[in-house]
C-alpha positions in Angstrom: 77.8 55.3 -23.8 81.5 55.6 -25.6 83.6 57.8 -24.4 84.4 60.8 -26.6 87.9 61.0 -28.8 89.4 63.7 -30.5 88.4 62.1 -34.1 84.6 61.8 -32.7 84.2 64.7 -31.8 85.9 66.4 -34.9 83.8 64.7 -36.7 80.4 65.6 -34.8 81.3 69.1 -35.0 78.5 71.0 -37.3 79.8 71.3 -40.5 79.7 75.0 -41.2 81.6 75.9 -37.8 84.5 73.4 -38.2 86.6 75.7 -40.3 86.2 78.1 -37.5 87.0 75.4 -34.8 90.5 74.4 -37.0 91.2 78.5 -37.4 91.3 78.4 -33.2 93.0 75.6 -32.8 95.4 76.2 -35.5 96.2 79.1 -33.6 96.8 77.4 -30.2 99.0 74.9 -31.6 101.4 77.4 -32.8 101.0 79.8 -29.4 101.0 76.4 -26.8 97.5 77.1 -25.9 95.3 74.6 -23.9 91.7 74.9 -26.0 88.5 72.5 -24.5 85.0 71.8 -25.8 83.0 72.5 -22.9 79.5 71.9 -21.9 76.3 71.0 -23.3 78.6 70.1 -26.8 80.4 67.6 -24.7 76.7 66.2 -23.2 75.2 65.7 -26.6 78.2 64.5 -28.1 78.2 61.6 -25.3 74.6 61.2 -25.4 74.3 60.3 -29.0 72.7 63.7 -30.1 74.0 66.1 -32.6 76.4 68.7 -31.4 74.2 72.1 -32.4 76.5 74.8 -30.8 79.9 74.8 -30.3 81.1 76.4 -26.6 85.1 76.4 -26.8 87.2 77.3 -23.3 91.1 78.5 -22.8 93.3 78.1 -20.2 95.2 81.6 -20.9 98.7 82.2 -20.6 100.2 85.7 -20.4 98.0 88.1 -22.6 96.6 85.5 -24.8 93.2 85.7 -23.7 90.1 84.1 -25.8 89.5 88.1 -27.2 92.9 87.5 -28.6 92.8 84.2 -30.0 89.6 84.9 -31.4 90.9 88.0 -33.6 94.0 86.0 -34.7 91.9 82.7 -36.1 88.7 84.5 -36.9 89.0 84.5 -41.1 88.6 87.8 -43.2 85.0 89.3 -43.3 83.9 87.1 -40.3 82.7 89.2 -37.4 84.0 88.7 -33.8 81.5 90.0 -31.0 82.9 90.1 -27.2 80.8 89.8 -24.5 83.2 91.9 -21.8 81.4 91.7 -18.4 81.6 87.6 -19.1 85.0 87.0 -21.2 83.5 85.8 -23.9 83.7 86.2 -27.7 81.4 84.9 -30.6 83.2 84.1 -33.7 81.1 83.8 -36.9 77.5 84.0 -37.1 74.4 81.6 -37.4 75.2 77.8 -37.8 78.9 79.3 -38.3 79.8 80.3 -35.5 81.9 79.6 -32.3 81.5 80.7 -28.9 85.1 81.2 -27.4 85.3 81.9 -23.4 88.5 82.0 -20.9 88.5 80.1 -17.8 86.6 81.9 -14.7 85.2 82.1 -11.5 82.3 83.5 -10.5 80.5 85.0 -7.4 77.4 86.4 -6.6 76.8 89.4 -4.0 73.2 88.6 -3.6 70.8 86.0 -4.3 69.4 86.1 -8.1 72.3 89.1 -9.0 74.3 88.6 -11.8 77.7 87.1 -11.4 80.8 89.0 -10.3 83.5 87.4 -12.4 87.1 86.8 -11.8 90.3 84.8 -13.2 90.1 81.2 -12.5 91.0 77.7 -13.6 89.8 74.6 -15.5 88.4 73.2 -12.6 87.0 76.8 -11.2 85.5 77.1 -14.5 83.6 73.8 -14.6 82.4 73.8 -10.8 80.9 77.0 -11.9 78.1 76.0 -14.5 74.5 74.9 -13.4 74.5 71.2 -13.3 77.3 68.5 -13.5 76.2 67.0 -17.1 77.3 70.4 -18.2 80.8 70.5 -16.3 82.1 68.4 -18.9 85.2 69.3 -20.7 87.2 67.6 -23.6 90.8 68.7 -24.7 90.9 69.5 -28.0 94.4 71.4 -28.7 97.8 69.6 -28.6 98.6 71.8 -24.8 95.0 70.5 -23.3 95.8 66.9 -24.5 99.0 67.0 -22.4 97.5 67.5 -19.4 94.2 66.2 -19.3 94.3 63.4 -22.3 90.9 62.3 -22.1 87.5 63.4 -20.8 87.3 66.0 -18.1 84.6 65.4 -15.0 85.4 66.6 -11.7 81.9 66.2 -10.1 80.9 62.7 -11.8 78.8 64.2 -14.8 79.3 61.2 -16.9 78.1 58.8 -14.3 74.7 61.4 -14.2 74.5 61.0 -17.7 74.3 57.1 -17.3 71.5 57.5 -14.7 69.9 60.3 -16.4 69.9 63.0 -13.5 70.2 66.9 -13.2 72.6 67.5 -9.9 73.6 71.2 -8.8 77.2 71.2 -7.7 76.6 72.6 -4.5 73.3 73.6 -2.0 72.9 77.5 -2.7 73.0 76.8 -6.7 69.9 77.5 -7.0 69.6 80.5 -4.2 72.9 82.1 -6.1 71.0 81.6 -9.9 67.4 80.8 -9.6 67.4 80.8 -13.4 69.2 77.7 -13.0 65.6 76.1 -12.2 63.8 77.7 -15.7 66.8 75.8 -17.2 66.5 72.5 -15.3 62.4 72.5 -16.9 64.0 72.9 -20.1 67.2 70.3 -20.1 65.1 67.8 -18.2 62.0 66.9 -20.7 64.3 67.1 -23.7 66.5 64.9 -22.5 64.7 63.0 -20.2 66.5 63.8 -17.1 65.0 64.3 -13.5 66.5 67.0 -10.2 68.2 65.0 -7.8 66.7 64.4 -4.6 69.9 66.3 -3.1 68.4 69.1 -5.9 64.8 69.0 -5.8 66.1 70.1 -1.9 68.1 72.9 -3.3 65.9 74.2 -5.0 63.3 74.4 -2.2 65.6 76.5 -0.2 65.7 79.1 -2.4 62.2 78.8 -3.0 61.5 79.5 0.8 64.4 82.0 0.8 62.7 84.1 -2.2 65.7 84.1 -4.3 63.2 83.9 -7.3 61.5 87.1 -6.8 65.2 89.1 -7.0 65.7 88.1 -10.5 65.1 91.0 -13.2 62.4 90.7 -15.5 65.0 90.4 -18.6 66.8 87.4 -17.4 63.4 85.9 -16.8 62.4 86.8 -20.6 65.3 85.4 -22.3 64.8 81.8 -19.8 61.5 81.9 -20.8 62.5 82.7 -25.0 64.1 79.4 -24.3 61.2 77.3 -23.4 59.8 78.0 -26.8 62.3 78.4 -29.2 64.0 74.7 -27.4 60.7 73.1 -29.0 63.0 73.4 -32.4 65.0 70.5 -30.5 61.7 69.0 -29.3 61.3 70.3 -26.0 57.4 70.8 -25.8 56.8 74.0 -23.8 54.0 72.6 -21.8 56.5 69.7 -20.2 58.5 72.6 -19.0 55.9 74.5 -17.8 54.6 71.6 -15.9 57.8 71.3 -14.3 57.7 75.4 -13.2 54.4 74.4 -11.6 55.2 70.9 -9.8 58.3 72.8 -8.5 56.5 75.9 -7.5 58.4 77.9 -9.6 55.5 80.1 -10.9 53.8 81.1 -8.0 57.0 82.4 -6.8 58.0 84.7 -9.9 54.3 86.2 -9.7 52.0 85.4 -7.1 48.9 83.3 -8.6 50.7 82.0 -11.9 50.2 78.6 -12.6 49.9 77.0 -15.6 46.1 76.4 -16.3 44.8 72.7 -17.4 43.1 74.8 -20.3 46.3 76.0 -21.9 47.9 72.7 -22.2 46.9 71.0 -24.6 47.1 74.4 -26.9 50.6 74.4 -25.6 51.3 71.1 -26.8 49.9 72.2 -29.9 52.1 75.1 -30.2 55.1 72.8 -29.4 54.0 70.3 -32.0 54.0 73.6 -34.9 57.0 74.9 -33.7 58.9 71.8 -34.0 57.8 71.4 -37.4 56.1 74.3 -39.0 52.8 73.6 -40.6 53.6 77.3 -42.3 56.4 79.7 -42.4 56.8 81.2 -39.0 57.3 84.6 -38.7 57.4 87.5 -35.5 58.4 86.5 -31.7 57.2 82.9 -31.2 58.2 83.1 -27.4 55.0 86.2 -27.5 52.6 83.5 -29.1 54.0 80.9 -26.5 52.9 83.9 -23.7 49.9 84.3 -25.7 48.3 80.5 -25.3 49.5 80.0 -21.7 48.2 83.5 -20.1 45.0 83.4 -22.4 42.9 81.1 -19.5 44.4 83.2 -17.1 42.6 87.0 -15.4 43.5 89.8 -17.4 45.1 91.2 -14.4 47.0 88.3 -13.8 48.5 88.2 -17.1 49.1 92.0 -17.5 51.4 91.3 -14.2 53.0 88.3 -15.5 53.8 90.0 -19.0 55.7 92.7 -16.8 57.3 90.6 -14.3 59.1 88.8 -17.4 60.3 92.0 -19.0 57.9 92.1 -21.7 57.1 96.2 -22.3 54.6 98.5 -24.6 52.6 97.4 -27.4 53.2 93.5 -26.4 51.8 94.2 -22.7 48.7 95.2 -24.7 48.6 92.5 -27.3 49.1 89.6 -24.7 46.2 91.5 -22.0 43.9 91.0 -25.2 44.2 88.2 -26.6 42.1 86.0 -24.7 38.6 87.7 -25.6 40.4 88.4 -29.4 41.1 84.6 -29.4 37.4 84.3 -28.9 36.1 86.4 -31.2 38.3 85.0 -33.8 38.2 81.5 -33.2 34.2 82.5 -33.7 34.4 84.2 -36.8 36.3 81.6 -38.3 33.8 78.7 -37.3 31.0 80.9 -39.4 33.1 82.1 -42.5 33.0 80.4 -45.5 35.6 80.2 -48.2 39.0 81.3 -48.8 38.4 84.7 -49.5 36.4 85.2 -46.3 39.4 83.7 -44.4 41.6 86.0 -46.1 39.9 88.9 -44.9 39.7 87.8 -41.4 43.3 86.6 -40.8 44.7 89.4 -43.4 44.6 91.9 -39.9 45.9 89.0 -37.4 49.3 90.0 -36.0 52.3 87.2 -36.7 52.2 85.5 -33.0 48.4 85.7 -32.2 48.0 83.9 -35.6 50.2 81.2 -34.3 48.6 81.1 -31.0 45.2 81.3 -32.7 46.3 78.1 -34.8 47.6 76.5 -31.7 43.7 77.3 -29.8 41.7 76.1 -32.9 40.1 73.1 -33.3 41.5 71.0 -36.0 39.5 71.8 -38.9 39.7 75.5 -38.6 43.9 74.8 -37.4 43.7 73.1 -40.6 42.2 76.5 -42.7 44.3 78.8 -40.8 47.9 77.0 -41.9 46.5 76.6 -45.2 45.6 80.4 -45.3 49.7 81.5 -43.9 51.1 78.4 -46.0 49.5 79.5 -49.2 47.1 82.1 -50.0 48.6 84.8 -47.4 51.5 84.7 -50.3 49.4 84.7 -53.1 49.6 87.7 -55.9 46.7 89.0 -57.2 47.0 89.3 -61.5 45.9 93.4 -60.9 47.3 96.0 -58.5 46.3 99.6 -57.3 47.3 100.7 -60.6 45.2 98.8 -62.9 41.9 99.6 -61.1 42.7 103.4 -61.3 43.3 103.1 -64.9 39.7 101.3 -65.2 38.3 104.3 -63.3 38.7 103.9 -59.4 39.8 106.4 -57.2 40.2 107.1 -53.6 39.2 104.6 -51.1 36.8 102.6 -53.9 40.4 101.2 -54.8 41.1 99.8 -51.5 37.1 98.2 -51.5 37.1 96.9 -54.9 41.3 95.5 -54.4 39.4 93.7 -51.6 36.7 92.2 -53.8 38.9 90.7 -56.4 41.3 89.5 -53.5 38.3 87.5 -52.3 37.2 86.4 -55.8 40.6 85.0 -57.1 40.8 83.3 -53.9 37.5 81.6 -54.2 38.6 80.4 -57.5 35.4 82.5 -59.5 38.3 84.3 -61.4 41.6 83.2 -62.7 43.5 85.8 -65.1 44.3 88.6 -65.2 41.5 89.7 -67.9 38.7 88.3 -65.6 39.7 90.7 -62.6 40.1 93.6 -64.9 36.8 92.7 -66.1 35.3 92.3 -63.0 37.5 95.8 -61.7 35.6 97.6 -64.6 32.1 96.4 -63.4 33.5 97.4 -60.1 34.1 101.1 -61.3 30.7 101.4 -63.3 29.0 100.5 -60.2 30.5 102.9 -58.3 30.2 105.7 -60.7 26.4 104.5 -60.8 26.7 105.0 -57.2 28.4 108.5 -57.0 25.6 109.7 -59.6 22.6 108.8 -57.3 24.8 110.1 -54.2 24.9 114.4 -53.7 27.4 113.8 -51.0 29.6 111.6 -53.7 29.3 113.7 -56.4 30.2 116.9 -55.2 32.5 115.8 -52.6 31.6 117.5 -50.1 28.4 117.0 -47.5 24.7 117.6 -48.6 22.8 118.6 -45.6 19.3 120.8 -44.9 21.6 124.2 -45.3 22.4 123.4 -48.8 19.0 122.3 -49.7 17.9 125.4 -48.4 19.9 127.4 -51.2 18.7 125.4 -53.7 
């Protein structure tokens, strides 16, 4: 493992946020500012892996605080977001963008509560983060050079890089942020990293102290986000999971949650697909993630669970009814036949229960539901609304016979646009055949025993 230089890592940094990064540092040359790459940047960067995000940190001196360094270097037109309660600022957006912070301390006034932040220093600022292969800093301006000129690692991060461990820099880490531990099941699959002993004991303390059941059920969502949307840098949810459960995590956010052996291999599924997309992916992936692990679970169960993480309204719903739609959709599909009859069955599935539902299916119906959100989903029809009123539809005969020539052009029996206004106008004689030989049709209004009577 090389040690990091400031050429390397110039060079590692993604392309579209360098011009960002030089507008910073260009700015703390001239002011004598000490600027540092911090954190999980650092990591990757000594690890071999692609820096994805770029997490900047400044010692500040007098009023020039990372909100005023990032107004002075961010260029014209590019927004700047401050985070206040944290002293942070986002520069850019997307794959350009910077995340500028100044040096802090935190502290926390109960277990689980967020932190109370205050000025601090370098070292303050490092000892401060979850685990010591994050504390890692690396001067980047011409002020940081002078006083630290190479790699920055008070707690011996680089030597727990080498043996591939997650340490907490002190015993009540995990009591003070018991996210910390959602985090650990992330980091450690991905990168192949396992808790300390000294950890693993850590984080049993504030399991037995319940320090897990203080934490709000937004931070627990956006943790939990993370576990799925980390499978994009090939995390598979269901290592993480596994972790949550071996640790006892799970049980101790709701009582009874555990992650069932039914759901995993869907889960690994959903991992697989959401690493590499066997279709456009569209909606809240982390509510399809939900969707596959609560589905083996009692509908009780997973209406608490859904709350406990902060999930609210409709999506409490959806997630309480998948597991018998799953079912009944998963079913259907085994018995349909063709793409038009696909089409009309997946045409009504929400965007995350159809990725759950391809994650559930076995492989030959998987294999008709990506094709179905890969390419017919998109498909035009060679007619619209407009076309079958002009051939003599009206009312909801549009929306039937639309329908019918959906399913047709799918299945291939027509191909332009003068077969489905053929078949359109067999569509309307048929139902003015039908409206003929129906009273209640043809007068519009209902034909009962009363107006047989006045006849």
């Amino acid at each position: 493992m090389k040690g990091p230089t400031f050429a390397s890592i110039r060079a590692a940094l993604p392309p579209p946020a360098r011009p960002l990064v030089e507008g910073v540092l260009k700015i703390a040359r001239m002011e004598r500012l000490a600027v540092f790459l911090v954190g999980g940047p650092v990591r990757d960067h000594l690890l071999g892996l692609p820096i994805r995000d770029v997490d900047l940190l400044l010692v500040p001196r007098q009023d020039r605080s990372a909100a005023w360094l990032a107004e002075r270097a961010a260029p014209d037109g590019v927004p700047v977001v401050s985070h206040g309660r944290f002293g942070t600022v986002g520069i850019g957006r997307g794959d350009a963008k910077v995340d500028l912070s100044t040096v802090r301390s935190e502290s926390y006034a109960h277990p689980g509560a967020l932190p109370t932040v205050g000025a601090g220093t370098l070292e303050t600022d490092l000892l401060r983060r979850d685990f010591t292969v994050n504390s890692l800093a690396f001067p980047l301006s011409p002020a940081a050079r002078r006083r630290h000129p190479g790699l920055v690692d008070p707690q011996g991060g680089l030597a727990d890089l080498h043996a591939k461990v997650l340490r907490v820099h002190h015993d009540a880490s995990f009591r003070d942020d018991p996210t910390r531990a959602l985090r650990a099941a992330r980091l450690g699959p991905r990168l192949g990293f396992a808790l300390t002993r000294g950890s693993r004991a850590a984080l049993r303390d504030a399991l037995r102290a319940g320090a897990f059941g203080r934490v709000s059920g937004d931070r627990l969502r956006r943790e939990l986000d993370k576990t799925f949307l980390d499978a994009r840098l090939h995390l598979n949810p269901a290592d993480a999971l596994a972790r949550l459960s071996s640790w006892h995590v799970l049980a101790a956010l709701e009582p009874g949650l555990e992650l069932p052996r039914a759901a995993r291999t869907p889960l690994r599924r959903l991992g697989r697909a959401l690493a590499e997309p066997p279709f456009p992916l569209r909606g809240r992936v982390s509510l399809a993630g939900l969707a596959v692990w609560l589905a083996p679970l009692p509908a009780g169960l997973r209406r608490r669970t859904a709350e406990r993480f902060g999930v609210r309204g409709e999506a409490v719903r959806r997630l309480v009814d998948y597991a018998t739609a799953q079912e009944r959709w998963l079913r259907r599909l085994a018995r349909v036949r063709g793409r038009g009859a696909t089409d009309a069955l997946l045409g009504s599935v929400p965007d995350e229960e159809l990725l759950a539902l391809y994650a559930a299916a076995a492989p030959s119906v998987a294999r008709r539901i990506a094709r179905w959100a890969g390419e017919d989903r998109r498909r035009r029809l060679p007619v619209d609304g407009s076309d079958l009123v002009a051939a003599g539809l009206s009312g909801p005969a549009v929306g039937r016979a639309l329908a019918r020539v959906r399913t047709a052009y799918l299945d291939g029996e027509l191909r332009t646009r003068e077969e489905a206004l053929a078949l359109a106008a067999e569509l309307a004689r048929r139902d003015r055949a039908r409206r003929k030989r129906s009273p209640r049709a043809s007068k519009g209004k209902p034909a009962g025993p009363g107006a047989a009577r006045k006849g």
